[in-house]
C-alpha positions as CSV (number, residue, x, y, z in Angstrom):
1,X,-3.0,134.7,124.9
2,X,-6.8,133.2,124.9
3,X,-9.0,132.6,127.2
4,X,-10.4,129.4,128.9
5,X,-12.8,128.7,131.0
6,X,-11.8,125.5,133.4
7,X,-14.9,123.0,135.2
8,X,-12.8,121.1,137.6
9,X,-14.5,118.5,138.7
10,X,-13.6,115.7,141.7
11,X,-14.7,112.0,141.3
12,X,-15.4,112.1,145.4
13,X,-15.3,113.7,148.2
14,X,-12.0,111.6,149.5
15,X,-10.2,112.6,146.5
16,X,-11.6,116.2,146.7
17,X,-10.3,116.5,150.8
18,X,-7.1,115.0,149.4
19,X,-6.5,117.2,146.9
20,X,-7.5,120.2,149.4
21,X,-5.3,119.7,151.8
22,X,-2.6,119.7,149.5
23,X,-4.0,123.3,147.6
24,X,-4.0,124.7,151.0
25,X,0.1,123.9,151.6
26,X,0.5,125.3,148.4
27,X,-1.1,128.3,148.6
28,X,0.4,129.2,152.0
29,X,4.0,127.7,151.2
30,X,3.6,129.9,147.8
31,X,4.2,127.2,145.7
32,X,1.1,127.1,143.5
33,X,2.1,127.6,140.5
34,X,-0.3,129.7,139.1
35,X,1.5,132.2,136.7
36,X,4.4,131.3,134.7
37,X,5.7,131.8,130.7
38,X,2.9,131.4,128.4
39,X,0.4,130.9,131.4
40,X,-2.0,132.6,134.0
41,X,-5.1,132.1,136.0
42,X,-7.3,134.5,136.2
43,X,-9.7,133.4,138.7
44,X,-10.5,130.3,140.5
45,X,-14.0,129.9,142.5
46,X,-14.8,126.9,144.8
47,X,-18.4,126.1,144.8
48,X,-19.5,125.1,148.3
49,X,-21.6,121.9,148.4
50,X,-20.2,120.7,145.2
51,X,-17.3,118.9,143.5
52,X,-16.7,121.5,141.4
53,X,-14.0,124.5,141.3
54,X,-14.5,127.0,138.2
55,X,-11.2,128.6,136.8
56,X,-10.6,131.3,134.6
57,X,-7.4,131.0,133.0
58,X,-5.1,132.7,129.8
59,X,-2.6,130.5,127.9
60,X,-0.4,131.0,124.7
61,X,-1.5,127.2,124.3
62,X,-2.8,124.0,124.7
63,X,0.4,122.6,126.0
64,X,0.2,125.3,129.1
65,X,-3.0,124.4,129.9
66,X,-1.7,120.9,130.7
67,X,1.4,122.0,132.1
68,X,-0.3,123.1,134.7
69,X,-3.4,120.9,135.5
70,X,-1.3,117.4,135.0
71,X,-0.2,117.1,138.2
72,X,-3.3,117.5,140.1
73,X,-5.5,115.0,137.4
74,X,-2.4,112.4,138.1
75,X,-2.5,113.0,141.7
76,X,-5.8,113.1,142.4
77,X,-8.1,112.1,139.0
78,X,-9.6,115.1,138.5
79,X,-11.6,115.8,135.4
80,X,-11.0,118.9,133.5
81,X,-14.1,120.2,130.8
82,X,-12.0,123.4,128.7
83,X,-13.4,125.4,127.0
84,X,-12.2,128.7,124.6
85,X,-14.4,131.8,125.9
86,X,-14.4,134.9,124.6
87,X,-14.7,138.9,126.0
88,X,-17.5,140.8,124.2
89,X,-15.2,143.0,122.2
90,X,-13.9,139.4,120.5
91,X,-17.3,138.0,120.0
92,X,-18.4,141.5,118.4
93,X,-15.0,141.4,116.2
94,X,-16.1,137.3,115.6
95,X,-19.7,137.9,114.9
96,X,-18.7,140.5,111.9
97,X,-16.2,138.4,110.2
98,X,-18.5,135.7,110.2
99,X,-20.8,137.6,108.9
100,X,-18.6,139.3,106.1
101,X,-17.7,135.7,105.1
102,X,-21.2,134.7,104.7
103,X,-22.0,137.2,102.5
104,X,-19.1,136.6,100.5
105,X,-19.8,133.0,99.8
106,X,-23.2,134.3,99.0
107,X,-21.3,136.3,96.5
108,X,-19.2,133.5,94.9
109,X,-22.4,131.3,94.6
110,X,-21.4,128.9,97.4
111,X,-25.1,129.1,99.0
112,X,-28.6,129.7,97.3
């Protein structure tokens, strides 16, 4: 599964209470669907003072992603910004190949 990191951000403050008062049934009905096949949040943080909530999530793909987040961008026009993010060990693993293919191009004359 990879890794993304979720800005969700409300148009306004109506729409944000809206869509607050429905999170809160949710998560005390246990309804929010925030695991299921091929999909799992990892974290979610509300930032205070803002119209902004910051979600970690994993999905097998895009599809998930969407899946999930539809409903509440229909319901309540919510704009998601998602974007892939990697652990340390990945960007350490990423960095070398990237590296090793560089130098290989080098090696078949591709760059000077």
């Amino acid at each position: 599964m990879n890794t993304y990191f979720v800005t969700a951000t409300f148009k306004n403050v109506a729409l944000m209470g809206a869509a607050y008062d429905l999170f809160l049934k949710v998560v005390e009905d246990g309804t929010l669907n925030d695991e299921f096949e091929g999909f799992k949040v990892l974290g979610r943080y509300h930032a205070s003072y803002s119209n902004n909530v910051y979600i970690i999530v994993q999905a097998s793909a895009g599809i998930k992603m969407t899946e999930h987040f539809a409903p509440w961008k229909v319901k309540f026009d919510i704009d998601f910004d998602i974007k892939p993010v990697m652990t340390d060990d990945e960007k350490v693993a990423e960095h070398k190949l990237v590296g090793s293919l560089m130098a290989a191009e080098q090696r078949m004359g591709f760059s000077g």
